[in-house]
N, C-alpha and C positions, 0 to 999 in steps of 0.2 A: 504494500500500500504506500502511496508518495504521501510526502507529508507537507501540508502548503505550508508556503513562506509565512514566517512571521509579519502579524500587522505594525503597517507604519503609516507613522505620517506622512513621509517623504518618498512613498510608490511611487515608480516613474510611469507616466500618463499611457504611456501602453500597456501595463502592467495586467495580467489577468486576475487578480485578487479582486474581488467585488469591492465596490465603493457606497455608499449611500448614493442614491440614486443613480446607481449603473447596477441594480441586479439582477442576477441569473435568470431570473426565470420572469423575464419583462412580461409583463399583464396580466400577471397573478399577483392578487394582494390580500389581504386576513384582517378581520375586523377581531378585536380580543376584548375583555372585559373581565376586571377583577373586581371581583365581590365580597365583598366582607357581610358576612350573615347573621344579624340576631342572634341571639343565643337560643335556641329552642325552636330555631324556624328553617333550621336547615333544611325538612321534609317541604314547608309549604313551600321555601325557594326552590328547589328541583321541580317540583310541581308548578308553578308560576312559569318558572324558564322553559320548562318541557312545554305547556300549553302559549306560549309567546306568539303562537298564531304561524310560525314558518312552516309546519310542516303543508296546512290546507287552507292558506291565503286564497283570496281572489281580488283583485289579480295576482298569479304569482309571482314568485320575487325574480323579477330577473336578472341573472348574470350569478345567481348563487352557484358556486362549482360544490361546495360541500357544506353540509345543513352543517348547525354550530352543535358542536364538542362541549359538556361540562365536567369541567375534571374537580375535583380536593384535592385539597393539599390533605396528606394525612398527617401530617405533624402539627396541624392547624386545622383542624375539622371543618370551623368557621369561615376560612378562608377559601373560594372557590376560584376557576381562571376557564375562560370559554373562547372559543375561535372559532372563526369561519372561514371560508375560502372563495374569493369575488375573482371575477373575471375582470371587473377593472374598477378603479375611483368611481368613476361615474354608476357606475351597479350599487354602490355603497352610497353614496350619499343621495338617488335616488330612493334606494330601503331607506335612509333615514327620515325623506320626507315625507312619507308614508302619511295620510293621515291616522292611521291605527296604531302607529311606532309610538308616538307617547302614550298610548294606552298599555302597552306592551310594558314599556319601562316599571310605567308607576306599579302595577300589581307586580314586578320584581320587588321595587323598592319598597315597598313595606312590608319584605321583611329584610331590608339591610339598614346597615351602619353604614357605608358606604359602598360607592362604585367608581369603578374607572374606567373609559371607553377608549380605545385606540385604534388604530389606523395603519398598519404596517405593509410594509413590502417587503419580500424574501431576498436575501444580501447571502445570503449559504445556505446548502442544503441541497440545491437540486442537483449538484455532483453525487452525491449519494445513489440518485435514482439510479445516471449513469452507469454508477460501477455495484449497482444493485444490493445498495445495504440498509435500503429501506422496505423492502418490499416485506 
């Protein structure tokens, strides 16, 4: 297995080391969300996020590539972290404008302490697929 170069600041502008905004796998991007959950409410929040309306939307969500993932932490019970996989910005901030998407939110949010929404695009990883150590 080759083992990539160490990150720097000063990569020379040919470099194939992914950059922020030069990554691998251009048009795939991940909406994520970290949940901090009540104490006692971690059943209703699985239940709230499972029913958030993605699976049997109308209209459906376009550009979704993979319905959203809910993981624990298990060293943090309380603490959950979710992902999805968009075909592009524009797919993602269309779902956002959703008129249904803040109703979605609010029956998460009560039962959290907090939430964090983000936005990401893939910068490593999809060599993986390549040399097949993801499958």
């Amino acid at each position: 297995m080759t083992v990539p170069p160490p990150m720097s600041d000063d990569l020379p502008l040919d470099s194939d080391v992914p950059t922020p905004g030069r990554g691998v796998a251009a048009g795939i991007f991940y909406t994520s969300g970290r949940w901090s959950v009540k104490p006692g409410h971690e059943e209703a929040f699985a239940r709230a996020f499972a029913e958030s309306g993605v699976k049997d939307v109308d209209p459906p969500i376009r550009g979704l590539l993979q319905r959203p993932r809910l993981l624990r932490d298990l060293n943090q019970p309380s603490s959950y972290l979710s992902y999805a996989v968009w075909e592009s910005r524009e797919a993602i901030e269309e779902f956002r404008s959703r008129p249904d998407f803040q109703a979605m939110i609010a029956r998460m949010k009560e039962h959290l302490d907090d939430m964090q929404i983000s936005t990401l695009e893939l910068v490593l990883g999809q060599e993986l697929t390549a040399i097949g150590l993801d499958s």
